[in-house]
N, C-alpha and C positions, 0 to 999 in steps of 0.2 A: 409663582411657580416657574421652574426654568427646567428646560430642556435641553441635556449636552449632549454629543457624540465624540464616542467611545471606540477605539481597533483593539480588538483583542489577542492581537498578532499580524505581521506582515510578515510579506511571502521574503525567506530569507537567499535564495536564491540569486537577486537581480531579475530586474530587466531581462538580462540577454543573455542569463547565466553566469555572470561573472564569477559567483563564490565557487562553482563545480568547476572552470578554467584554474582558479587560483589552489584548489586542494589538490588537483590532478597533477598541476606543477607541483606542489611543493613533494607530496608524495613520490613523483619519477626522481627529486631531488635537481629539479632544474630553476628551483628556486628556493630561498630562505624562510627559515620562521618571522623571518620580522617582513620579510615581503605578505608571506600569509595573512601575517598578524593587520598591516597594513591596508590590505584588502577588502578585510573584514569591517575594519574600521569606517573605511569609504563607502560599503553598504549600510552598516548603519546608520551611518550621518544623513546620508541620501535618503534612507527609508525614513527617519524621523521629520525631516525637511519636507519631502514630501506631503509627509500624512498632516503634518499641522496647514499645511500650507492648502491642499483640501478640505479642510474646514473640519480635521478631529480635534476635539478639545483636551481630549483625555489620551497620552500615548504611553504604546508597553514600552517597555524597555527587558530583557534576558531575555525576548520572544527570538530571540537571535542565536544560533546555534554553527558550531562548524561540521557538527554531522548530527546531533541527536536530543532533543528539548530529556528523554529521559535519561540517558547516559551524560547528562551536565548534571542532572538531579543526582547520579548516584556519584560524580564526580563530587560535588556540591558536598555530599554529607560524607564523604569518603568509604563508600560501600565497594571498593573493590576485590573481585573475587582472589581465593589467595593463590591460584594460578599464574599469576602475574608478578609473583616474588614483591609487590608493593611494601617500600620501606613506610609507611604511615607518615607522610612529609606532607608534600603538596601533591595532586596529580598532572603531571606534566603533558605536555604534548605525546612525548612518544607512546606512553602509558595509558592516554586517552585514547589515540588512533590503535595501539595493540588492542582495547580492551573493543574498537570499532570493528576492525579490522583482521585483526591476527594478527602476530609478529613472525618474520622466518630469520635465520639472520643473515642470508642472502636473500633478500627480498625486503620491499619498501621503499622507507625515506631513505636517502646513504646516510643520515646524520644519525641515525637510529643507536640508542647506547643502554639502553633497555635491557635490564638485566633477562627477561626473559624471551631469550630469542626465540624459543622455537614455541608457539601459545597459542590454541586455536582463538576464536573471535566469541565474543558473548551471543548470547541464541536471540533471533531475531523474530519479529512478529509482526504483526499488523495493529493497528491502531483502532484501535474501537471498530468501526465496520467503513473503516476506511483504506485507502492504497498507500496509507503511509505508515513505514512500518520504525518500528523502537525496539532500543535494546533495551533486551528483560533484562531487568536489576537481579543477582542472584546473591542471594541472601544465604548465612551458616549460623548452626549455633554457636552462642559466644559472639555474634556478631554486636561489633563495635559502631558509632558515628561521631563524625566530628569534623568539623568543615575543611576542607582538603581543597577545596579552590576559590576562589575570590572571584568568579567570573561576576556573580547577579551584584557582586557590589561595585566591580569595576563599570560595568554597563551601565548604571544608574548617576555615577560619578562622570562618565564619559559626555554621558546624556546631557546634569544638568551643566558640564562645563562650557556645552554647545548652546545650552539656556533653553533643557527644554527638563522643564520637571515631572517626570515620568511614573508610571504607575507600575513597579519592579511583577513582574512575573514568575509566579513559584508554583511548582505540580504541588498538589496537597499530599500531606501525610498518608492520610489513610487507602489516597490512591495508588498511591507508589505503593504501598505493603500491597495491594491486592494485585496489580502487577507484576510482581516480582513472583521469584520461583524460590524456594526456601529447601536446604538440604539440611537435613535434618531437623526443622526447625519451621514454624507456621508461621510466616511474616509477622500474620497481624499479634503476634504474641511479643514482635520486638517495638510496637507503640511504644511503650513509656521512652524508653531509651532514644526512640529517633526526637520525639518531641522537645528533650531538652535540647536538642541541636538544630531541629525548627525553633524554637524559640530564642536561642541565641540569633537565628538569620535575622529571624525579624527584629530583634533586638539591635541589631547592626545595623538594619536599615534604616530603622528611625531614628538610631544614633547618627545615619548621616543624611537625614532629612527628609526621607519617603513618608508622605501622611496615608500614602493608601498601597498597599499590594493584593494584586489579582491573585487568589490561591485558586489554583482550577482543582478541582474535584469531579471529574469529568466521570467515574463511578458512581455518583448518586443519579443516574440515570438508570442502574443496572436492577436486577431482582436484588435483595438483600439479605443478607443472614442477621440472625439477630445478634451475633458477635460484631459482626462489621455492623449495625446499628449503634452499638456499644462506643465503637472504637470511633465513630465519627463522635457523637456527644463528649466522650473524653480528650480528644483532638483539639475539640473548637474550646472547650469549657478552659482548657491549659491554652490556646493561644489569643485568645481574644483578647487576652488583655499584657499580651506580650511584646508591642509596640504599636507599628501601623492600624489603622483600619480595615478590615480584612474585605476585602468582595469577592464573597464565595461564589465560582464561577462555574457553571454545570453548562453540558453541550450535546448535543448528538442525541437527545431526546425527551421525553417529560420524566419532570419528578416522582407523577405518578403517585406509588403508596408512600412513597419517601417524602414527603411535603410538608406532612405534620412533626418527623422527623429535622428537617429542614428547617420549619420556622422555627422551632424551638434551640436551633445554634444561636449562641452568642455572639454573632458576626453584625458586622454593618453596613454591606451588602449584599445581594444576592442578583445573579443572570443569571437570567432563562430563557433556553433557545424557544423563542416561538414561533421556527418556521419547522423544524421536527416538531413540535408540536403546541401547534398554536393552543387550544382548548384548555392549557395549563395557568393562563394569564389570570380569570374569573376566579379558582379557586385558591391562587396565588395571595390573590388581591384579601379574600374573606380570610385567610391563614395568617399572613403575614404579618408582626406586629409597623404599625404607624413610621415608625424613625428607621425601619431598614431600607436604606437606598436601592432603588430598581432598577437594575439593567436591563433593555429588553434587546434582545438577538431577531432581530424584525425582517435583515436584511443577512440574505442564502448568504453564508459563508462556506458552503461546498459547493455548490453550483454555480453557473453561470449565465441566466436567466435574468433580465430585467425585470426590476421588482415593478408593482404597479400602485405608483407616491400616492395618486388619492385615494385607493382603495384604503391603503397605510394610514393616510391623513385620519378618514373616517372614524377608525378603527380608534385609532390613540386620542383625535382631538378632547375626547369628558374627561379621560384620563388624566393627560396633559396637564387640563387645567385644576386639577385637584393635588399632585403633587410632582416632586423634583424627579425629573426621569434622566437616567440615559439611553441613549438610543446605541447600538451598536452589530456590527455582525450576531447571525447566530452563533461563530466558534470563530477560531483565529484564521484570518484569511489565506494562512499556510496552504488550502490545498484549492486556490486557484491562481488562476494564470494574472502577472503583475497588470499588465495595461491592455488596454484594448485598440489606442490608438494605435498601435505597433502594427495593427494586423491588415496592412495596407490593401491586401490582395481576397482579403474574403467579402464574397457575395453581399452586396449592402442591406438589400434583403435581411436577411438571418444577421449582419452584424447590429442592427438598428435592437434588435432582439437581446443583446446580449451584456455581460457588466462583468466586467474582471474587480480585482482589488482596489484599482485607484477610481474603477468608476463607481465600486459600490460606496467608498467611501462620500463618493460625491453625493450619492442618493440617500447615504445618513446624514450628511450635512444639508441637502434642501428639501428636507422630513423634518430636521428640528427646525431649521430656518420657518417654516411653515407651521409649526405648533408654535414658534416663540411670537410669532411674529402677525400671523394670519395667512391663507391658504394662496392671498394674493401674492404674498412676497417670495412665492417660490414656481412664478406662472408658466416660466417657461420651462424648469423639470417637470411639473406636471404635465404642460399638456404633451411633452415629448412623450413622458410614460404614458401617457392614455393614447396618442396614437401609436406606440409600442404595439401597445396591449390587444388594441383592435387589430393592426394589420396583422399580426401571427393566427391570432382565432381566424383568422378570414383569410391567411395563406393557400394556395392552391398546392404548393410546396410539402403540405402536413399531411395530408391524407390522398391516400394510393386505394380506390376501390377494390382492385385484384386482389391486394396484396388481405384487403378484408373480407373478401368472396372467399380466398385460400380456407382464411382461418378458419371461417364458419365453418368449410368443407370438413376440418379434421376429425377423423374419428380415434380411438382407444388405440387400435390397432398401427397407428403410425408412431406410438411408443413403445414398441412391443419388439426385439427379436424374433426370428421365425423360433429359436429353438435352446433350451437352456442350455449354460455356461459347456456342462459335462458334454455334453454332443455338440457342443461348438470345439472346444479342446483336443477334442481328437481329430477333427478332421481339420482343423488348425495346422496342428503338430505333423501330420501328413501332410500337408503343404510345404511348411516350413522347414521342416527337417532342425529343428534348432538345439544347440546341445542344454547341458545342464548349467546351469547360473547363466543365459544367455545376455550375452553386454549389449549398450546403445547408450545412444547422448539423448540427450531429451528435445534438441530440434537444432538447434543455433548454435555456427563457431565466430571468433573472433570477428566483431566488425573493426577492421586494422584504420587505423590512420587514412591508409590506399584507398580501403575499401569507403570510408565515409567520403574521399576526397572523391575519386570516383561520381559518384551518386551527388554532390555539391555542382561538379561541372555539370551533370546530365542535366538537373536543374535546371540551371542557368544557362542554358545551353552552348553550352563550350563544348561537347561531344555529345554526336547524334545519338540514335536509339538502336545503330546497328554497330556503334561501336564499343557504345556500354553494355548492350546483349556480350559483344565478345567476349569483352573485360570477366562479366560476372558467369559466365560459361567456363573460362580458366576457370577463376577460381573452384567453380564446384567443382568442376574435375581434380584439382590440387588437392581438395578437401576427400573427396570419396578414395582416390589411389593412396592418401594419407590412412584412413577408417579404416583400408584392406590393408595396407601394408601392418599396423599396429594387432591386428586382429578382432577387430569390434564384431558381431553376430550381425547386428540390424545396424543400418548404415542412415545415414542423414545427410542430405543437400548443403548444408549450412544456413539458408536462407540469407546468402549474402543478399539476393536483393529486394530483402525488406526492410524498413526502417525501422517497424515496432511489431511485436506478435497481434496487438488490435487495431492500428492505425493504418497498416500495411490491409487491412479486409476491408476496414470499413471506407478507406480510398476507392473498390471497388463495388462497392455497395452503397443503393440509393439512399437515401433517409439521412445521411449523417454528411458533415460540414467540418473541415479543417483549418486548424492554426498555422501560422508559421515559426510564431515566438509565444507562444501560449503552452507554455512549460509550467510543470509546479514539479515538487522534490516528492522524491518515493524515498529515497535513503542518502546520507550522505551525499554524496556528488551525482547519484543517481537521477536521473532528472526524465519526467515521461510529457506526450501531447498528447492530454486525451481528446478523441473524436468528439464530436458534437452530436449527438444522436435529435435530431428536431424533426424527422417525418418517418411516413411508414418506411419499411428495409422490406429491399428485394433487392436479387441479384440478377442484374442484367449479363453477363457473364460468366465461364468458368475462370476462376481465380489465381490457380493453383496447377493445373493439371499439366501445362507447357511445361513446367520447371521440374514435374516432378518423373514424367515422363522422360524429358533430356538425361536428367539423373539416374535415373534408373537404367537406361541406355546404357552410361560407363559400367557397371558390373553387375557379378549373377548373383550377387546377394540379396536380399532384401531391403528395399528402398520405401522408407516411409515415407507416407503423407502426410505433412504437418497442417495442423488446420489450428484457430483458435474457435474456443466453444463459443455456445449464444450466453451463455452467464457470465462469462468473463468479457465478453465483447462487452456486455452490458454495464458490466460491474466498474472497469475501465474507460467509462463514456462519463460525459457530459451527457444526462438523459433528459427527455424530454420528462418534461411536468405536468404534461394537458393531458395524459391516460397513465393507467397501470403500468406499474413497470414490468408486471409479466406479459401484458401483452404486447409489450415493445419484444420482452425476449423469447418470446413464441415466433413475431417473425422474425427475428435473425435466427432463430433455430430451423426456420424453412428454410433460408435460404443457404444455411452449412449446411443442411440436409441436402441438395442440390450437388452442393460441391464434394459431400461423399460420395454420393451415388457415380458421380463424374470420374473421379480419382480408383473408384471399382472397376468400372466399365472398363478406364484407359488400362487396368492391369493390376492397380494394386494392392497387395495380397496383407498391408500392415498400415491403417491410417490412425495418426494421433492428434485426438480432438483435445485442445487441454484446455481443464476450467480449474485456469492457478486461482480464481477467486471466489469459487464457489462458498468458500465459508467464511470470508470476506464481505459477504451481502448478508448473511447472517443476522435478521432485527436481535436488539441488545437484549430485548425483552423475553424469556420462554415463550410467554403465553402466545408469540405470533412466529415462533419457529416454523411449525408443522405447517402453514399457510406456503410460509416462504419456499420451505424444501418440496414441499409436492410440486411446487410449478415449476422452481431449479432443477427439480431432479426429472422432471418429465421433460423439460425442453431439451437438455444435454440427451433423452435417449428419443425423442422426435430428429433430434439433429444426427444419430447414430444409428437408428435403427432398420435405416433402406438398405441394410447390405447384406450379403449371402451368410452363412454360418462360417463358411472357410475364411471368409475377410477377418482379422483380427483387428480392433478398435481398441486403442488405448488411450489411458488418458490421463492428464500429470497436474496434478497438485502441487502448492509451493506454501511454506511459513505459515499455514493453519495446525490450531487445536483440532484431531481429530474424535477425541473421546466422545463428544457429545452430538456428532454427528456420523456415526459410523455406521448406523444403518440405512442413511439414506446415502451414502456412498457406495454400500455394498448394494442400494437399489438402482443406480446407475447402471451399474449392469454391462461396465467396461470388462472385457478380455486382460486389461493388465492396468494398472492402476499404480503409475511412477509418482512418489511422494518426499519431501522434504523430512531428513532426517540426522543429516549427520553433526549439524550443529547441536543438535539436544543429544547426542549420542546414542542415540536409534529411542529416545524417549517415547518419541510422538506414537511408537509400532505397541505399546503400551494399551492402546484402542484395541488392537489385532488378540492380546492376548485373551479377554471376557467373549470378545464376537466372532465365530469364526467364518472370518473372510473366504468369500467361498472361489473367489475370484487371484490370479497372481499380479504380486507388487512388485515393484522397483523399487524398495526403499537408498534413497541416496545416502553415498557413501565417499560424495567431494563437495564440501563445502563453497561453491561454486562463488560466495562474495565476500570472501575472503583473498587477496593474492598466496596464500598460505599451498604448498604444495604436499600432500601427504603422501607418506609412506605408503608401500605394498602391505606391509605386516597392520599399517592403522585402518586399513580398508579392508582388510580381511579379518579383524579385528571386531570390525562395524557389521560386517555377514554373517560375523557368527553370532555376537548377539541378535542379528535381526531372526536366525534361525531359532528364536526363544521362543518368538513370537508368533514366524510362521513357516509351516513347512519348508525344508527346500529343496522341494521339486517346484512351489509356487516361487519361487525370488527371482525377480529379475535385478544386473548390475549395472548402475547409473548412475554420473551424476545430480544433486540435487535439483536444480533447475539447467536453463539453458545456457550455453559459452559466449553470447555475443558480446557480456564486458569486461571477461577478460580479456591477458595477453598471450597468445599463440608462447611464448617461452614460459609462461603458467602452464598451457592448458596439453600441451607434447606430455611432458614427464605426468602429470597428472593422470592422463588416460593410459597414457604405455602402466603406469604403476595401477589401474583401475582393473586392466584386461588381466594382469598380472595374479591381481588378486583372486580377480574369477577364476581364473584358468587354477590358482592354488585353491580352491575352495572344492572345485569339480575334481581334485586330484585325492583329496581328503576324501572325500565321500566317494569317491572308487576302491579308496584303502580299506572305508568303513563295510563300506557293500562286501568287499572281499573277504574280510573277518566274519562276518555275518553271516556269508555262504561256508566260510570253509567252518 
């Protein structure tokens, strides 16, 4: 019996960011497609060199993307929508990043020749219950497939020219249908049709020599209908025997009722994550027929936690030796940080703790080294991870008494406003004085060039701390005399001098530990560092209150307080794994509870707590919904609820489904509630129309990640459907999310055209009033 290791994705990124350097050039047009092209290239060869050369046995190859593992898929089978004017050929660059991106035809690559210049961007989402978000495939009746790029063959041909014979990587059929968003037309009703064009892939690939492809099927995790039951047996029953070997790939958590399901594919392997959920192994083993190859996902492929090898050892050695395993991450190591060595400057303490991609990989390679070989032949990973393992449980660094005296303290009443919504509003609005459709941005402008350059030197200290105070003082002042001068209602700081909406708190906030180069991709070129959350959070300090107070000094408007929520703080962390995740986000919800009370006191009359990933944390499963959201939803209103009825609390959501969550949004019990919406053409306010939101939204109405600048008439366009859904005395006007990446010569005509609209919406419904009366 032998034991191999397996990656089932690396982090496509780089090291140091390279592929986000190399798109950003070529998009400003300060470089070539063949320099892109180029680029890309030199990551991959690097990432497969790498990973064999750490001891994987088994490497992907299409795990490589220039902005999107599902938007290659729908490239792949040629599912573009018919917005895009697509002559049915090949899908080309410009047509890939229009279909990324948006097209304008002043705006982009300058090489852009794309018949469809002016084309919003495909609608974007989140990835299972992760920070990594995919373009939803959108699907019409009459919908065609037929293979429209040659990427997963070129990447496999590239591979074995470099002599590494790869295991080609493909999203499975029936997951992509359930993904996708179908206009007039129910995905899963267009199976037959995609399958002959899956089975030509795979036909292709064993025509040029893949004996095995990873088909990830990352949905038989989820609850399942008995059509999507159907549709997976007829999937597999038509590909199994359509070239390669197939290793059906599931992630993000158990099988569950799907198992029996599952064993009965005609596949010839099967992974399963057993660090979501280990207890699936046992019934796996009794289910599974004999000859299907086992992948086991042993070591976090979302987290960054050193695993502990002999507990590992233990676990697998009867296993082992009964049949052929591979060992490999729980999912593709996409959503951690590339290396660990990089991280010259963090605490050796907590770094001794920790395992990026190239080190997980190492701890797959001396886990099999140790099952192939005996427990000796891997003595010094092991006793590393065992004195890992000890010194953390026995950190003094983990546990803050206060911070667990706090919690104990909490009673009912620390979730509670003094006073409902309807007597909060009025005495709001007599504060406020705010007109009708009142505009705002949702926190953040432009982080420019300056601005990051800037912030680089203070670093490094090449400029004190009273000359970058100056530095970022101009700019809010630029920023707020900009807000008045266009005519915004409620005005925003920019937050020029923060780095990240959760990195920038939890910098000020005890429990948690930063990277330097410990990046992983949220989207595209998008690239985040999430905090390390490893002991109790308190706040030694006010956070926020300097910047926001200065701010509010330049004028008589309204000057929000931007805060990040304790579910988003959380959700955007590296968390710890030794307790509850709620009680990790109970105390960061004391300690933004803190920082609202502070931001009241200093004055101010509008703070916005935003939890962009409240439904995000979302478990995949129903049956543990209601768990989840009682404690999300009670921490976001512990963190909200110290302040008077006149203070107004908002708070902004981004790229969630909200249909199935709407009433514990409406139990949040935010004052205004700004939401992602104009990508899906105010779809998502869809929720608003069955529940009636008792509270006023923001629904967005600028596709904020898109370079695409809209129209007056397209935003006012977007308010009027939103007024389908909800009153409008309740709407507020806002961008979708926040401005800090784009470009100031975006984000000028965008908001001039935003106010524009407001101001024609409140002029309409003066007209209507008037009719009304007269």
């Amino acid at each position: 019996m032998t034991v191999r290791v397996a990656t089932l994705g690396f982090p496509r990124i780089g090291p140091r960011r390279e592929l986000k350097h190399a798109l950003e050039s070529y998009w400003a047009g300060k470089s070539s497609l063949a320099d892109l092209r180029a680029a890309a290239a030199g990551l991959r060869a690097s990432a497969w060199a790498r990973q064999k050369a750490l001891g994987a046995d088994i490497l992907p190859s299409n795990d490589f993307s220039l902005y999107d593992h599902v938007l290659d898929t729908s490239a792949l089978i040629g599912a573009v929508p018919r917005r895009y004017d697509w002559d049915g050929d090949t899908v080309d660059p410009d047509l890939y990043f229009a279909m990324a991106r948006g097209s304008q035809a002043d705006a982009g690559h300058a090489g852009c020749t794309h018949a469809a210049a002016d084309t919003t961007a495909m609608e974007m989402t989140k990835w299972f219950d992760t920070n990594y978000h995919f373009l939803v495939p959108e699907l019409t009746a009459g919908q065609t497939f037929r293979i429209a790029s040659t990427k997963i063959f070129d990447e496999y041909e590239e591979a074995k020219a470099l002599g590494y014979p790869t295991r080609p990587v493909l999203l499975g059929p029936v997951s992509y249908l359930m993904l996708a968003k179908g206009k007039a037309v129910e995905p899963l009703a267009l199976l037959p049709q995609l399958l002959d064009t899956y089975a030509e892939i795979l036909g292709r690939l064993a025509g040029a020599g893949a004996e095995w492809v990873q088909i990830d099927e990352p949905c038989l995790v989820l609850d399942l209908t008995d059509e999507q039951r159907t549709a997976f047996e007829r999937a597999y029953a038509r590909l199994a025997t359509s070239g390669p070997k197939l290793m059906l790939t599931t992630y993000f958590g158990g099988l569950g009722d799907n198992l029996d399901l599952v064993a009965g594919l005609p596949v010839h392997g099967l992974h399963l994550d057993l660090v979501r959920a280990p207890g699936q192994l046992e019934p796996a083993l009794q289910k599974l027929p004999p000859h299907v190859l086992l992948s086991l996902g042993v070591i976090d492929g979302r987290n960054v936690w050193r695993a502990n090898l002999p507990d590992l050892y233990w676990r697998l050695k009867d296993l082992a030796g009964r049949r052929d395993l591979i060992l490999a991450p729980s999912c593709s190591l996409l959503h951690v940080p590339v290396d660990l060595a990089l991280e010259t400057a963090l605490d050796p303490e907590i770094a001794q703790w920790l395992s990026f991609a190239v080190q997980k990989i190492e701890e797959l390679a001396a886990l099999a080294k140790a099952l192939n070989e005996g427990e000796d032949a891997s003595f010094a990973a092991f006793s590393a991870s065992r004195i890992a393992a000890v010194a953390r449980q026995t950190s003094p660094k983990i546990h803050d008494p206060a911070v667990a005296a706090r919690l104990a303290a909490l009673d009912e009443n620390a979730a509670r406003r003094t006073s409902p919504f309807a007597a909060r509003r009025e005495v709001q609005q007599a504060r406020l004085s705010l007109p009708a459709y009142p505009t705002t941005t949702i926190g953040s402008f432009p982080q420019t060039p300056e601005v990051r350059k800037a912030r680089a030197a203070h670093l490094k200290g090449e400029i004190d701390d009273a000359a970058y105070a100056r530095y970022l003082r101009t700019e809010t002042r630029a920023a707020i005399r900009w807000q008045e001068e266009i005519g915004l209602d409620v005005l925003v700081h920019g937050e020029f001098e923060r780095n990240d909406m959760v990195q920038y708190f939890g910098e000020q906030l005890a429990g948690f530990a930063f990277t330097r180069a410990g990046w992983v991709q949220s989207y595209g070129s998008r690239c985040v560092r999430p905090p390390i959350l490893y002991g109790d959070v308190s706040r030694p300090a006010p956070m926020t209150v300097d910047w926001w107070r200065y701010a509010q000094e330049q004028t008589e408007r309204p000057m929000k307080g931007m805060l990040t929520g304790p579910v988003t703080i959380l959700n955007w962390s590296f968390v710890r794994d030794d307790q509850p995740r709620e009680q990790s986000c109970r105390q960061i919800a004391l300690a933004i509870r803190d920082e609202v009370q502070d931001l009241e006191t200093a004055g101010a009359a509008i703070i916005q707590i935003d939890e962009a990933a409240l439904r995000e944390g979302l478990p995949l499963r129903r049956g543990e919904w209601q768990h989840y959201l009682d404690w999300a939803v009670e921490s976001f209103r512990i963190a909200a609820s110290g302040v008077r009825d006149d203070t107004q609390i908002h708070t902004h959501m981004c790229y969630s489904e909200f249909n199935d969550i709407i009433r514990a949004i409406g139990a949040m019990d935010a004052d205004v509630i700004s939401i992602e919406t104009a990508r899906s053409q105010m779809e998502l306010l869809g929720a608003f129309a069955t529940y009636v939101y008792p509270n006023e939204v923001g629904p967005g109405v600028y596709d904020i990640h898109s370079p695409r600048i809209p129209a007056v008439s397209e935003m006012a366009d977007l308010l009027t459907l939103a007024g389908k859904h909800v009153p409008s005395q309740q709407i507020w006007v806002n961008p979708d999310c926040g401005l800090k990446t784009r470009k100031w010569e975006e984000v000028r005509p965008a908001l001039i055209a935003m106010v524009a609209a407001a101001q024609a919406m409140r002029a309409n419904s003066s007209v209507r009033q008037a009719d009304a009366v007269g």
